[in-house]
N, C-alpha and C positions, 0 to 999 in steps of 0.2 A: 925625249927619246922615244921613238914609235919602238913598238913591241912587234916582234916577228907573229905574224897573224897564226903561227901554229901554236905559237905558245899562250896567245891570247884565247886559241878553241879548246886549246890540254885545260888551260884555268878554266875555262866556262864549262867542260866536261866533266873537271874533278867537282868544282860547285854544281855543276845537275847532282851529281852521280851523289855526294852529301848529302843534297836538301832530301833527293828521291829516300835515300837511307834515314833521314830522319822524321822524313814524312813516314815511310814505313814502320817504323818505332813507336810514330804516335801512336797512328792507328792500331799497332798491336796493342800498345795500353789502352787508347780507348776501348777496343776489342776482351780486354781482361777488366778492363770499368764494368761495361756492360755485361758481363756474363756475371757479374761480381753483384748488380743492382738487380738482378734478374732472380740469382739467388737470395739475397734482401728480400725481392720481392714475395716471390713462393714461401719462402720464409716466414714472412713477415702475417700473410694469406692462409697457413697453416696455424700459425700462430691465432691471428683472431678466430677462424674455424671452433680450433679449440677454447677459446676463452668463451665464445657464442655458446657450446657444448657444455663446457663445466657449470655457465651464466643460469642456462637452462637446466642442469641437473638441482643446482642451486635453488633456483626459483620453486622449482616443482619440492625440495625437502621443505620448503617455507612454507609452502601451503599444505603437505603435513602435517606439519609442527604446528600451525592455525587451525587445520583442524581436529588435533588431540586437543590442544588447548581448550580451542571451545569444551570440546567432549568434560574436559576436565571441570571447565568451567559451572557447564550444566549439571555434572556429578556430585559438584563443591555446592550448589544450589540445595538439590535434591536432598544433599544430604544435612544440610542447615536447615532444610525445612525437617526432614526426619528429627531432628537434634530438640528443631520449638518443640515439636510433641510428645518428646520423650522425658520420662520422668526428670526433675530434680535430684540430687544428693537429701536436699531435705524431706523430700516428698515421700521418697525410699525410706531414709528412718521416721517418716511418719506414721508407714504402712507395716514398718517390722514393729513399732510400737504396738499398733492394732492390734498386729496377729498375733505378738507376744501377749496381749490382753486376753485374747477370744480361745486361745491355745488350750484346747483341754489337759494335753500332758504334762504341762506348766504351770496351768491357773486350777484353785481350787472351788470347783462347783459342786455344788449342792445336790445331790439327784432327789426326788419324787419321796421316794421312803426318808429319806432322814428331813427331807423338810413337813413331810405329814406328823411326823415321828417330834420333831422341834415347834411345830405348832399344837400340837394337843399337849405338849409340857406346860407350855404357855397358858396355853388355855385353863388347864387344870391349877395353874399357882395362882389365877386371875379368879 
C-alpha cells in the first residue's frame, strides 16, 4: 500500500522537526557541560593558585623555624661550653670550706700581742 506523498512529507517533517528539537537539547547540555568544565576549571586554577600561596607561606615559616633552631642550637652550644667552666657542686663547698677556714669572724686567730705575750710564757717555764 503506497502512502499518499503528503503524508510521507508531514512524516519526514514531523522526524526533521524532532531530530532538529533534539539536536537542540543536546547542544543546550553540551552548552551547560561546557560552562559547567569551565567553571571546574577556574575553579580548579584558583584553587592551585592558592595551594602555590599557602606552599610558599609554608616553606618560608620552615626556613624560620631552621633558622631559630640553629640560633638555638649555637645558644645550647655556648652555653655547654659556659656549663664545662663553671664551677662544680663540689668545688663550691670546697671553697665555702676554705673561706669558712680563712674567715676571721668565725675562725679564732691569734694576733701579734697575745702571741709575743704566749711565747715569753714559754720561754720563761723553759
Amino acid at each position: 500500500m503506497p502512502e499518499k506523498p503528503e503524508i510521507v512529507i508531514s512524516q519526514l517533517v514531523n522526524r526533521i522537526n524532532e531530530n532538529s528539537r533534539r539536536i537542540k537539547l543536546i547542544e543546550q547540555k553540551i552548552d551547560k557541560i561546557e560552562e559547567s568544565v569551565s567553571r571546574l576549571d577556574k575553579s580548579v586554577f584558583d584553587q592551585i593558585n592558592n595551594i602555590k600561596i599557602d606552599l610558599e607561606r609554608i616553606n618560608s615559616k620552615i626556613v624560620m623555624i631552621n633558622e631559630k633552631l640553629s640560633e638555638i642550637d649555637s645558644q645550647i652550644a655556648d652555653i655547654n661550653k659556659n656549663l664545662a667552666k663553671a664551677a662544680t657542686k663540689i668545688e663550691v663547698k670546697q671553697l665555702e670550706s676554705f673561706i669558712d677556714l680563712i674567715n676571721p669572724i668565725t675562725s679564732k686567730f691569734v694576733t701579734k700581742e697575745e702571741m709575743e705575750n704566749f711565747l715569753e710564757r714559754k720561754l720563761k717555764k723553759a
